[in-house]
C-alpha positions as CSV (number, residue, x, y, z in Angstrom):
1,X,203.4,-155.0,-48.3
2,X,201.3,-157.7,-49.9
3,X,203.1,-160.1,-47.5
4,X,202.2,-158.0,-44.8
5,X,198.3,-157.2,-45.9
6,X,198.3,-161.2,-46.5
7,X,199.6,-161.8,-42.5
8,X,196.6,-159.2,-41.0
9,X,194.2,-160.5,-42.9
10,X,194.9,-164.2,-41.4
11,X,195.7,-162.8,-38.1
12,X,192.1,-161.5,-38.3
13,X,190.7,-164.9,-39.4
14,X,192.0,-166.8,-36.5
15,X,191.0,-164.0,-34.1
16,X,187.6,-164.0,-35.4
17,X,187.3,-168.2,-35.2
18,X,188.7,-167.8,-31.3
19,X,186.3,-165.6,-30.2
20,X,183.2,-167.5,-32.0
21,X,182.0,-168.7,-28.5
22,X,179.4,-167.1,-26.9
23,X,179.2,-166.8,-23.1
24,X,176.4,-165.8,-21.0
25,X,176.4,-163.4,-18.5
26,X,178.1,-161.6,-21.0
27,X,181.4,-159.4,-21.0
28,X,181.0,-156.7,-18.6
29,X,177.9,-158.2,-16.7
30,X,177.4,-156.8,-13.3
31,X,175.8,-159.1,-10.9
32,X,174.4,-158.6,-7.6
33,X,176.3,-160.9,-5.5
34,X,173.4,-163.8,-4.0
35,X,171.3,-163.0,-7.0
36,X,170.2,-165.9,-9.1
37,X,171.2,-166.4,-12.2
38,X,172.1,-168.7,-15.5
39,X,175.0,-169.4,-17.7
40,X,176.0,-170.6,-20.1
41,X,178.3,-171.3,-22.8
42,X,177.4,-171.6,-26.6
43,X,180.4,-173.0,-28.9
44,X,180.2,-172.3,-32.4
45,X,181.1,-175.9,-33.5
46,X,180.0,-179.3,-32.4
47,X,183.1,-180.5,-29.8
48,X,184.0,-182.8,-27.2
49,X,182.7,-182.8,-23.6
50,X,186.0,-183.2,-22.8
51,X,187.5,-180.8,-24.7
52,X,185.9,-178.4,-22.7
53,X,187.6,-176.3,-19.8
54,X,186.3,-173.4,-18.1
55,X,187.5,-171.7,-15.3
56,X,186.5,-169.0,-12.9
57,X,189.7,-167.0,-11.7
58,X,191.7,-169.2,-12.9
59,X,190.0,-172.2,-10.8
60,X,187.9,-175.2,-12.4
61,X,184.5,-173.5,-12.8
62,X,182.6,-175.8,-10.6
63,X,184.2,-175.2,-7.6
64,X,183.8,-171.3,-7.7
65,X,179.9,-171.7,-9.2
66,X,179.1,-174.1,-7.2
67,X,177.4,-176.3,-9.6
68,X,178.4,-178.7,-12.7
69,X,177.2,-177.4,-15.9
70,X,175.1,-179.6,-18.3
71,X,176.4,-180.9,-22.0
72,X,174.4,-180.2,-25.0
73,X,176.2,-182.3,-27.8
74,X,173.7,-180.2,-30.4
75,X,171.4,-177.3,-30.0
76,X,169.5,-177.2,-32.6
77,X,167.8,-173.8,-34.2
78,X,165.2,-173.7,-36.7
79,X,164.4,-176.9,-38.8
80,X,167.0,-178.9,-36.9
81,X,169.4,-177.3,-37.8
82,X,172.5,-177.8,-35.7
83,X,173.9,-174.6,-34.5
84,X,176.9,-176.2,-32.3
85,X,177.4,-177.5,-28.5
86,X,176.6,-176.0,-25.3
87,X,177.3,-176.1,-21.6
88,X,174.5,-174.7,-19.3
89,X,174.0,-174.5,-15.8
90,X,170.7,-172.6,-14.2
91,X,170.6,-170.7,-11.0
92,X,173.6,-170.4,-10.1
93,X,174.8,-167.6,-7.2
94,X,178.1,-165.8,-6.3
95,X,177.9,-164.7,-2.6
96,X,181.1,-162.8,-3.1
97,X,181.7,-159.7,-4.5
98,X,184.8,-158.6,-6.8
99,X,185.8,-159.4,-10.4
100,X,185.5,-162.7,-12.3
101,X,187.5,-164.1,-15.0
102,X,185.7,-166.8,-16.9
103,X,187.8,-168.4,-19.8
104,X,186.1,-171.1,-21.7
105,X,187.8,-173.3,-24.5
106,X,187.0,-176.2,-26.6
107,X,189.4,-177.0,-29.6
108,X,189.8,-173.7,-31.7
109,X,187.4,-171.9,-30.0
110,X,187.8,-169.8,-27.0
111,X,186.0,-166.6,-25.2
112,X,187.1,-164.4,-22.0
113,X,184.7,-162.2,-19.7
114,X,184.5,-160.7,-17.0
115,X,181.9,-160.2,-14.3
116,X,181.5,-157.3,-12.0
117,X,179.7,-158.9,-8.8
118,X,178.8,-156.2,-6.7
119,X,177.1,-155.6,-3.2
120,X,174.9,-153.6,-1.4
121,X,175.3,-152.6,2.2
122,X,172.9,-153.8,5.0
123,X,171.0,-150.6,5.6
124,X,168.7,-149.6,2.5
125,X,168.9,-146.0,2.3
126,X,165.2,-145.6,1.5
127,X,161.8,-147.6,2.5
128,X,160.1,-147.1,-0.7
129,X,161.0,-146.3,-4.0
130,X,158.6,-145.1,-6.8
131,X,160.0,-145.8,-10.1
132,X,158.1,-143.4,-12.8
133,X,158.7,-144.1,-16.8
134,X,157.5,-142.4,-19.5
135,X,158.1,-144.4,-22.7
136,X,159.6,-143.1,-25.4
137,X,160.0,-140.1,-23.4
138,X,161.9,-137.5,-25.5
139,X,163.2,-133.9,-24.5
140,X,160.6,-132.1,-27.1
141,X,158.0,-134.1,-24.8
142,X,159.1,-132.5,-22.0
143,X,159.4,-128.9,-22.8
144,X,156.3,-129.4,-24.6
145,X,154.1,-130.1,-22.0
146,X,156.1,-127.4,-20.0
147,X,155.0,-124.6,-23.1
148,X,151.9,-126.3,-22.9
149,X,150.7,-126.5,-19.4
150,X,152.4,-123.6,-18.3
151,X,152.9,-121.3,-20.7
152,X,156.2,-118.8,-21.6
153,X,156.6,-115.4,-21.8
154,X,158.8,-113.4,-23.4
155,X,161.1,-117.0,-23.7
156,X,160.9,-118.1,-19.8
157,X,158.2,-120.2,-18.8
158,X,155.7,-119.1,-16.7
159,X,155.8,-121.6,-14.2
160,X,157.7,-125.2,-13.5
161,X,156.4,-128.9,-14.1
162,X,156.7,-131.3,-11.2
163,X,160.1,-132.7,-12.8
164,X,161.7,-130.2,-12.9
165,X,162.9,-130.1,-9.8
166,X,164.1,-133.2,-9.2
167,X,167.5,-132.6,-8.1
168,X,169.8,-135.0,-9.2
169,X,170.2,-136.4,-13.0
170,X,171.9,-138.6,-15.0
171,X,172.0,-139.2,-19.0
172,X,171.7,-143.2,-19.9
173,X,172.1,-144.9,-22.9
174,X,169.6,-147.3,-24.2
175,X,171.3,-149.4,-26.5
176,X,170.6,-153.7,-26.8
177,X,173.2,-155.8,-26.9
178,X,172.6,-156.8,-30.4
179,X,171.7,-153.2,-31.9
180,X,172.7,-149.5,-31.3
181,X,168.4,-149.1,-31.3
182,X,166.2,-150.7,-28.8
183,X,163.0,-151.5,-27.7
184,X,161.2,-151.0,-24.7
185,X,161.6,-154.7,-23.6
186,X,165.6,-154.6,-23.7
187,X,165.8,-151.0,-21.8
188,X,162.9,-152.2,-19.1
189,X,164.5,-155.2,-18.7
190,X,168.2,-153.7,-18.0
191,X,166.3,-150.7,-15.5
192,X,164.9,-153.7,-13.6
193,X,167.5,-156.8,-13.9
194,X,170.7,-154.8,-14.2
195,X,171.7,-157.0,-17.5
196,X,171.3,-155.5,-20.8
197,X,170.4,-157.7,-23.4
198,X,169.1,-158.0,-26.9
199,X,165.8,-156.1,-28.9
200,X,162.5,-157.5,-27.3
201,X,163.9,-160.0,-24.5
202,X,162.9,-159.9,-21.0
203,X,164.6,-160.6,-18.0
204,X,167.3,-163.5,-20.0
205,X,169.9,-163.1,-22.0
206,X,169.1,-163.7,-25.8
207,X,170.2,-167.4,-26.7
208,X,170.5,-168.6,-30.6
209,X,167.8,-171.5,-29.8
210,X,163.9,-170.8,-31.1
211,X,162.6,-171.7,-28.2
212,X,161.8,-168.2,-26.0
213,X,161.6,-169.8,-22.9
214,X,165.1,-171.4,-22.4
215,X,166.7,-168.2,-22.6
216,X,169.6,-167.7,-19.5
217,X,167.5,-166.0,-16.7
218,X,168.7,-163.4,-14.6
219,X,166.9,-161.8,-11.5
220,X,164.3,-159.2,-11.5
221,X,163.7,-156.5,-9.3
222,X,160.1,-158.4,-8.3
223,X,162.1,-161.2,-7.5
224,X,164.5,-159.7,-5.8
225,X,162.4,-158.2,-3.5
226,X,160.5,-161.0,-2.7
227,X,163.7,-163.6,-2.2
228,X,165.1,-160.6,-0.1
229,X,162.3,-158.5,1.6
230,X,158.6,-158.3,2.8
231,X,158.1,-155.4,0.9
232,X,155.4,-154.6,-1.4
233,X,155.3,-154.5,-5.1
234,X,152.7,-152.3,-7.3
235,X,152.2,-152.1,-11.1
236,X,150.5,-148.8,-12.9
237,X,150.3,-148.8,-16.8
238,X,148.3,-147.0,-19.0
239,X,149.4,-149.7,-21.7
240,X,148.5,-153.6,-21.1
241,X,149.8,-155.0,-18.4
242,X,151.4,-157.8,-20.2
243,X,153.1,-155.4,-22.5
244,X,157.2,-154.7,-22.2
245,X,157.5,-152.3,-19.6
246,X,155.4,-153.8,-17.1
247,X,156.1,-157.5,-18.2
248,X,159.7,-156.7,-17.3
249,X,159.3,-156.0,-13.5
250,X,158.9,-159.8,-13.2
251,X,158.9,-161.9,-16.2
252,X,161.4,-163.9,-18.8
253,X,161.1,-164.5,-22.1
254,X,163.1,-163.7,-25.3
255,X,159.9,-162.8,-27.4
256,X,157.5,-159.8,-25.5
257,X,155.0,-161.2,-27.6
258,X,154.3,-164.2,-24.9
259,X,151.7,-162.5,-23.4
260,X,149.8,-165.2,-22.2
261,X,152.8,-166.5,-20.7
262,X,154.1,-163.1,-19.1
263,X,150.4,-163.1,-17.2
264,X,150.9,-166.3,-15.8
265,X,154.7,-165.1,-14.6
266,X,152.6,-162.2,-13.2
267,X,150.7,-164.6,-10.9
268,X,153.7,-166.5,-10.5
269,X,155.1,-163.3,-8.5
270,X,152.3,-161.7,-7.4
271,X,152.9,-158.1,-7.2
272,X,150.2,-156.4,-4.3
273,X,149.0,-154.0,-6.7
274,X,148.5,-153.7,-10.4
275,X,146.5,-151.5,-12.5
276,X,146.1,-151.2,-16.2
277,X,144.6,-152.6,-19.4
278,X,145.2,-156.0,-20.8
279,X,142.1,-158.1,-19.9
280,X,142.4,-160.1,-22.7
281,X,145.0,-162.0,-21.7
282,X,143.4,-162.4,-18.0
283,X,140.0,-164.2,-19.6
284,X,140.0,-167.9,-20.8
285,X,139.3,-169.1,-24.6
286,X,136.1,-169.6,-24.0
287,X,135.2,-165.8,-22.6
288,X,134.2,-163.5,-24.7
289,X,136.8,-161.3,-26.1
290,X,139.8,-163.6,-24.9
291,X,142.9,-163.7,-26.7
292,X,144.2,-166.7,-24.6
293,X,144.9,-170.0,-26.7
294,X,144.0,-171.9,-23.3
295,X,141.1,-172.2,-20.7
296,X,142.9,-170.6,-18.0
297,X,140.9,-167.6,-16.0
298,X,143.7,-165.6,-14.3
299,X,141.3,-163.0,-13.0
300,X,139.5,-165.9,-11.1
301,X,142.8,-167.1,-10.0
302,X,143.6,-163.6,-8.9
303,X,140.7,-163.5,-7.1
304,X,141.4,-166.3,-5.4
305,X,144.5,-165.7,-4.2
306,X,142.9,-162.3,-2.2
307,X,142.7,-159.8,-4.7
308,X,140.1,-157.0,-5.1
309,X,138.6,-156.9,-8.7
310,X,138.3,-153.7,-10.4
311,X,137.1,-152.8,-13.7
312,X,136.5,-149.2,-13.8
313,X,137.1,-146.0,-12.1
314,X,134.2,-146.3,-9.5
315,X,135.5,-149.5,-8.9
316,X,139.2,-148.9,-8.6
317,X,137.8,-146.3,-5.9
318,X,136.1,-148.6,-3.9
319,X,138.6,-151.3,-3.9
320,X,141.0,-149.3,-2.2
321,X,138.6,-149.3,0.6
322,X,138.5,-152.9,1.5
323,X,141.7,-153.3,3.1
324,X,142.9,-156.3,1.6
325,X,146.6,-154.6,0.9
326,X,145.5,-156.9,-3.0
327,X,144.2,-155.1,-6.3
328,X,144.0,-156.2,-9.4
329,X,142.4,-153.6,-11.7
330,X,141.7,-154.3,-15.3
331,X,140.3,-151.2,-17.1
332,X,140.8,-152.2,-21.1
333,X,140.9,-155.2,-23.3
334,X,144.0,-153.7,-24.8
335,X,145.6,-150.4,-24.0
336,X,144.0,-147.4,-22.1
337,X,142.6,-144.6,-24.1
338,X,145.4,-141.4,-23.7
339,X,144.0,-138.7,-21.7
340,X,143.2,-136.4,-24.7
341,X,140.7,-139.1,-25.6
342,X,139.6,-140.3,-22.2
343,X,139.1,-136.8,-20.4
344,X,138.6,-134.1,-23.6
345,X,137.6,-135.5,-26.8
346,X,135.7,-138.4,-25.7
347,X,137.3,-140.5,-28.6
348,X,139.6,-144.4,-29.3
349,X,137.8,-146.6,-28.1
350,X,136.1,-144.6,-24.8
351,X,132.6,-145.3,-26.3
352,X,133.1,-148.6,-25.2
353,X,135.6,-148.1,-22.3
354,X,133.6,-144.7,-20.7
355,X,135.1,-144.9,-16.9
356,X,138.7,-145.8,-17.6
357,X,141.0,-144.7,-14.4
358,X,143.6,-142.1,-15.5
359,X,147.4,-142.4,-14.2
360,X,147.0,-140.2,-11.5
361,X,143.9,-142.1,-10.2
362,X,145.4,-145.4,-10.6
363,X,148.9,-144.0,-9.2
364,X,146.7,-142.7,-6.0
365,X,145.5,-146.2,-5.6
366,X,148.5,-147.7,-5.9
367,X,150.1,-145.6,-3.2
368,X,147.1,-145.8,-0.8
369,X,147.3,-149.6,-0.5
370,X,151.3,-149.8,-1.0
371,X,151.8,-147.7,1.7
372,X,150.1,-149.9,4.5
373,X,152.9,-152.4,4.5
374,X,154.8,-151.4,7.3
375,X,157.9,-152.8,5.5
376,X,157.9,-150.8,2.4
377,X,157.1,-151.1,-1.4
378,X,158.5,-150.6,-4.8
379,X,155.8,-148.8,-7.2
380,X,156.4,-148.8,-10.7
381,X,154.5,-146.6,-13.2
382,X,154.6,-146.0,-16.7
383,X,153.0,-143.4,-19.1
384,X,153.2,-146.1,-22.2
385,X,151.0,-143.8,-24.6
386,X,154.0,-140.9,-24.7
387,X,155.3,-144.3,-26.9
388,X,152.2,-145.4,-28.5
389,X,151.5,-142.1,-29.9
390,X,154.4,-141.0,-30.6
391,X,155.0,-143.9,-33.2
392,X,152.1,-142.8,-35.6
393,X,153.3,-139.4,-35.2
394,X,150.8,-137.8,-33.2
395,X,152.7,-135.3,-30.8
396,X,149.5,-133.8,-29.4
397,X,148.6,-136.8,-27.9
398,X,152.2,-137.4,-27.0
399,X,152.5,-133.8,-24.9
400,X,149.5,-134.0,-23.0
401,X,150.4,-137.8,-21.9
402,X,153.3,-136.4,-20.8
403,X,151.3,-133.4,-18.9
404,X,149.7,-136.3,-16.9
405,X,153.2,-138.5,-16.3
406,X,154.0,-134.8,-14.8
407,X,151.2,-134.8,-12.5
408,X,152.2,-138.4,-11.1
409,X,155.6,-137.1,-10.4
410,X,153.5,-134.1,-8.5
411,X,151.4,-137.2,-6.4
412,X,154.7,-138.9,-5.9
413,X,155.9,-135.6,-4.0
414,X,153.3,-135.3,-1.9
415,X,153.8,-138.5,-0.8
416,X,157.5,-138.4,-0.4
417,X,157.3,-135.4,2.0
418,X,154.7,-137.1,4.3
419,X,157.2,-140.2,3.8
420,X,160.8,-138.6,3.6
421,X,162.0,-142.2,3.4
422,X,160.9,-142.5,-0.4
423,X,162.8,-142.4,-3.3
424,X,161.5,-141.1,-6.3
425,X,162.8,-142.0,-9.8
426,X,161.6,-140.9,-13.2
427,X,162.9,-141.3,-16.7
428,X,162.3,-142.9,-20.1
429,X,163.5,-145.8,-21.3
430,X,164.1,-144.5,-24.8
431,X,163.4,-141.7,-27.0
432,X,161.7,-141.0,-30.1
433,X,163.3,-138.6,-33.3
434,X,161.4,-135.7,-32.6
435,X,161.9,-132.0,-31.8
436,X,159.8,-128.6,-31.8
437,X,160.7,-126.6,-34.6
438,X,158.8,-123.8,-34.0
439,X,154.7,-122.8,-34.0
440,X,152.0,-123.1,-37.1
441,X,150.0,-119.9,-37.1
442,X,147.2,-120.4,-38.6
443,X,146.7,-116.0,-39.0
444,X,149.5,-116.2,-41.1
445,X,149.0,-115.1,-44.7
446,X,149.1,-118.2,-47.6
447,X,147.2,-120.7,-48.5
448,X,149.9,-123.3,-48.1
449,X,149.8,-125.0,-44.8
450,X,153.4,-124.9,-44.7
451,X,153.7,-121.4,-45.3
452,X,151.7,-121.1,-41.7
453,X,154.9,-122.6,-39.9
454,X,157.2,-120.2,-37.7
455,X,160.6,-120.4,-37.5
456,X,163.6,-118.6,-35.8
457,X,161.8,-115.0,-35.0
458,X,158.7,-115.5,-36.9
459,X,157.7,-118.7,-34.3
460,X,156.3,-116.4,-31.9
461,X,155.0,-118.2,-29.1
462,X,152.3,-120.5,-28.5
463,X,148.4,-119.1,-27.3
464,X,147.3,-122.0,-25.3
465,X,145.6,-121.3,-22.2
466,X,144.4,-122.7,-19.2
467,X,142.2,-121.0,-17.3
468,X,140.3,-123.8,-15.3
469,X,143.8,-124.0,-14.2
470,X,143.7,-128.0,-14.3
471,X,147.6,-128.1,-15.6
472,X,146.2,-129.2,-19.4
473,X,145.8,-126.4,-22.7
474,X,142.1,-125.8,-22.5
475,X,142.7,-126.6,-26.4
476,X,145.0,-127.9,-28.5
477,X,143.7,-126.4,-31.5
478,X,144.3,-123.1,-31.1
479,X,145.6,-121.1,-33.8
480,X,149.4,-120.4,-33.1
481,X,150.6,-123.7,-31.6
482,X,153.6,-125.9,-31.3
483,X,155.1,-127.8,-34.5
484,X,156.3,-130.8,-33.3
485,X,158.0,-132.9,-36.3
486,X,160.0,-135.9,-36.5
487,X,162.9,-137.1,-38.3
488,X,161.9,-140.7,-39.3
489,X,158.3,-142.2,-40.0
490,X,156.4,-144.0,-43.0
491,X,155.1,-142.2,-45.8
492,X,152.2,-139.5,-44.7
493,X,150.2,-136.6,-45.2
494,X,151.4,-133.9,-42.9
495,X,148.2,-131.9,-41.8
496,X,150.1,-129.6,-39.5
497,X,147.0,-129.6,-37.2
498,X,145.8,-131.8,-34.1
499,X,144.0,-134.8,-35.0
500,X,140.8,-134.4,-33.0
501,X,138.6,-136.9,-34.9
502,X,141.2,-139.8,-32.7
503,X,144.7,-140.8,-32.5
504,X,146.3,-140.5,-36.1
505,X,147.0,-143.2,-38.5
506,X,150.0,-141.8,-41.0
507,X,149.8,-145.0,-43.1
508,X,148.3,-148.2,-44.5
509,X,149.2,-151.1,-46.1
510,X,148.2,-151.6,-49.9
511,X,148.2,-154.7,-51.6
512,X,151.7,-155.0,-51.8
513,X,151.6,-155.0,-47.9
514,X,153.6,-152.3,-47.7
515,X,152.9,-148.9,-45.8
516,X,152.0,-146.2,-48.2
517,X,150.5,-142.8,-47.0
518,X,147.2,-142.9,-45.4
519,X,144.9,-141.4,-48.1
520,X,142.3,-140.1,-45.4
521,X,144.4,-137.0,-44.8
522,X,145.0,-135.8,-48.4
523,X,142.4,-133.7,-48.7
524,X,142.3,-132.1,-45.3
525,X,143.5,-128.3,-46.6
526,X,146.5,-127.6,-46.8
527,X,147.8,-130.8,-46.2
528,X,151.5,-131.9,-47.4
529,X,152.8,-135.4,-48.7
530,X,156.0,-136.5,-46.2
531,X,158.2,-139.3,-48.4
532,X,159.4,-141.4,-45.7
533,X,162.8,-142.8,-44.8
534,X,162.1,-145.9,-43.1
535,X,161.4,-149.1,-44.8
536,X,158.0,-149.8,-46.6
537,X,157.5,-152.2,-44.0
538,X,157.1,-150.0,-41.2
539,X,154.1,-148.5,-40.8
540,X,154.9,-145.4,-38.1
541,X,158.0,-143.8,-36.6
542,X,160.8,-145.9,-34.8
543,X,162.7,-145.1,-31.8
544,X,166.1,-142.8,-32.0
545,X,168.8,-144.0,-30.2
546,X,169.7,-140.9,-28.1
547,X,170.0,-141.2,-24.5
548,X,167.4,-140.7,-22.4
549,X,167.4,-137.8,-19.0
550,X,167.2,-139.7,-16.0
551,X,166.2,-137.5,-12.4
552,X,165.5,-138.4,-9.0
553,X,165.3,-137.0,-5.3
554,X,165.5,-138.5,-2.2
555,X,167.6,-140.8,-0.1
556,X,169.6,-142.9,-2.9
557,X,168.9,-140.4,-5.3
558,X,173.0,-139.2,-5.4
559,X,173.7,-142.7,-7.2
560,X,172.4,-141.5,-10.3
561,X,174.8,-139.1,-12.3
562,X,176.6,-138.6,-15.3
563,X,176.5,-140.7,-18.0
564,X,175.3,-144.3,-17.1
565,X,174.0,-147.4,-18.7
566,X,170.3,-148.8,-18.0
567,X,171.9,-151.6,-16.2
568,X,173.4,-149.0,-13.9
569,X,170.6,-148.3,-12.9
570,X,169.1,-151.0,-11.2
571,X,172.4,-151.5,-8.9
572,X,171.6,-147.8,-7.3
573,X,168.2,-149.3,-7.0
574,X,169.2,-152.3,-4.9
575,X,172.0,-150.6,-3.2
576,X,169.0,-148.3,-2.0
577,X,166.8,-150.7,-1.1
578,X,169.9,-152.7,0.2
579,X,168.7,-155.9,-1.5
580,X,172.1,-157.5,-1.2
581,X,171.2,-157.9,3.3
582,X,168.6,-160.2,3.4
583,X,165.9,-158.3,5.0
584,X,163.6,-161.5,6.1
585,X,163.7,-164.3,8.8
């Protein structure tokens, strides 16, 4: 038996050395066929250029991509350090779909993948496609805002949100490539390249080299439609516009965090349309406000290159009136308010941003100028502050940003029945660890705010009400409403209320810079102490790892079912838009 135990165990060593090289596309990549792209080949040790041999289908590698790769004796990580050879070889294309082997070997080292290159056919099956994302987007959001906006009666709702019914759905799994949790650059990124890849990269595959611009690119839906088509593209965020889930319609980059760098990619692509905050990174060093390291004015350049400013809400609405088909509208330094602050409680930072554009405005906009190309568009919008609020805990927020995400799927609608030929998409690109446990009652007998919370039969229902009949609670802080709680977060002081006085801040850091419960909210009655379960570095609640509800309608819209990946996703795209038949002369 020892013999035996002694065998597997160096079985497992050699298997473990032969697989140390790293390949790029990675194992399982699917790959529009004519779509850009790079590999390359990272060995473990320092070898021999020719010790190398790769082969595509069992031919030499050059002859099937077309191109020789380059040698890199070292690559070096942080501090020099040497981190092994490499073989890379940029923008390469495979015209032909069907399955492809690549083996790679150097020495001791080898590695085996397989690509799925796949086409499209030469129709698209849609003109237009409207690509709605909530972030974070959780099932508790969504039958929140449904309990919310529309009320429920003995256990049915009294009436439907614009989701639901979009008739076809899918569940898709979020995951990186380097964790089982993700971020919102990684799940973006694989919606709108059709390549997964690692926590906080965009549009590349995650290399082991510092540098977060040599990363192996792959092709992004802006690109794609702009190498293929004469369509239009359009960008609508609440969050800033250099922030993952915009950045990723067009950009690459290992690190989000290069937002100067993702607004120049921006210009680089010039999609016809975007809307949201972000100015900062728009305004050279020198402006006031700027958080650009160089001198570089992108809104001039914007402007230059045909683009209507806007900078507000009045603005926004006469820009669409020019007819230049061009708007760039830049409504916050950093994100946009949420809508609870923005339109109800008049609180964030709407003091100093008073006629910020809401989704549905800037989602109006978007379509009004989209639409004139004869040729099409592809409209993305995303309700980022379901996410940004949802991290510190504050549900309320969360709900009634989803209540507005709703209403855009309501504006795409109407379009899409005046324009049959539009697809409409919407989904999240990951979830948050939260659920509705019941109500807190606030009649309830007790002193203890806990004591106020409903479950099982003593939940009750809800009293919200809205009888201006706008779709939002007339208030949140009525006295039986939902409890909303999540299963991870930072230390803090549960108040089981609405925090009206601005979005909440669950902890802070102390001297030790760790997070320890915000001390503001201790006294507020009734108030409970939450130990956390996340690391003392964290300061608010992480993403869960559950997959997120994906629904569309229209023509395309039967591509999506069953359980898919977020790479999926994006070939249904391009099959619809037919992306694979090149569509200009």
């Amino acid at each position: 038996m020892r013999m035996l135990l002694s065998a597997l165990a160096a079985t497992t060593i050699l298997t473990g050395a032969a697989q140390a090289t790293t390949v790029y596309p990675l194992d399982r990549a699917t790959i529009l066929a004519g779509s850009p792209f790079d590999f390359k080949v990272e060995f473990k040790a320092v070898v021999k250029p020719e010790d190398v041999k790769i082969t595509v289908n069992g031919q030499d590698y050059k002859a099937v991509l077309g191109k020789e790769a380059e040698f890199v004796a070292e690559e070096k990580g942080k501090e020099d350090k040497i981190l092994g050879s490499a073989m890379i070889a940029r923008g390469l294309v495979l015209p032909t779909e069907g399955a492809y082997k690549i083996e790679v070997s150097a020495g001791s080292e080898s590695k085996s993948v397989t690509w799925d290159v796949y086409n499209t056919g030469e129709t698209q099956k849609a003109k237009n496609i409207i690509f709605i994302l909530g972030d974070g987007l959780s099932v508790a959001h969504r039958t929140a805002a449904r309990i919310m906006s529309k009320g429920m009666t003995e256990g049915k709702a009294n009436g439907r949100l614009n989701i639901d019914d979009l008739d076809h759905m899918a569940f898709v799994g979020t995951s990186a490539t380097d964790a089982v949790a993700t971020d919102s650059a990684n799940t973006m990124s694989a919606y709108m390249t059709g390549h997964k890849t690692a926590v906080n990269a965009l549009g590349v595959y995650a290399d082991r080299t510092p540098d977060s611009f040599d990363d192996p690119k792959v092709e992004t839906i802006a690109e794609a439609l702009r190498r293929q088509t004469k369509k239009s593209i359009g960008i609508v965020s609440t969050a800033e516009l250099e922030d993952a889930t915009p950045a990723a319609v067009f950009s690459h980059t290992r690190k989000r965090a290069d937002k100067e760098q993702i607004v120049g990619m921006m210009f680089g692509v010039k999609p016809d349309v975007v809307l949201g905050g972000g100015s900062a990174y728009f305004l050279g060093k020198e402006t006031p406000g700027s958080k650009r390291k160089d001198d570089k004015d992108y809104i001039k350049l914007f402007q230059e290159a045909g683009y209507t400013l806007a900078t507000s809400k009045t603005e926004l609405a006469t820009a669409t009136g020019t007819n230049t088909g061009k708007i760039l509208g830049l409504f916050h330094t950093g994100n946009m308010d949420t809508t609870l602050d923005r339109e109800f409680l008049k609180k964030g930072t709407v003091e100093k941003f008073p006629d910020q554009p809401g989704l549905v405005d800037m989602t109006k906009a978007a379509l009004g100028e989209l639409s004139k190309n004869e040729e099409g568009f592809f409209l993305m919008v995303e309700g980022a502050n379901i996410d940004k609020m949802s991290h510190p805990l504050d549900w309320d927020r969360a709900v009634i940003e989803t209540i507005e995400l709703d209403k855009v799927v309501g504006v795409a609608r109407e379009f899409a029945k005046a324009h049959p030929d539009t697809l409409i998409v919407f989904t999240g690109d990951h979830t948050h660890g939260v659920s509705i446990i019941g109500t807190v009652d606030d009649e309830k007998q007790g002193t203890e705010m806990r004591e106020k919370v409903g479950t099982y039969a003593s939940a009750g229902f809800p009293n919200y009400t809205d009888e201006n009949g706008d779709g939002y609670p007339d208030k949140i802080d009525v006295t039986r409403r939902l409890f909303l709680s999540a299963n991870n977060g930072p230390d803090h002081y549960e108040t089981f209320r609405p925090k009206m006085d601005g979005p909440f801040v669950p902890a802070i850091q102390d001297e030790k810079k760790e997070y320890i419960a915000n001390e503001a909210y201790k006294d507020v009655p009734g108030a409970v102490f939450v130990q956390g379960n996340i690391p003392k570095e964290g300061d608010s609640g992480v993403h869960a790892v559950d997959d997120v509800v994906l629904q569309a309608a229209g023509p395309g819209a039967e591509g999506f079912k069953g359980y898919m990946e977020e790479s999926d996703i994006y070939r249904v795209l391009a099959d619809t838009l037919a992306l694979g038949a090149k569509q200009t002369n």
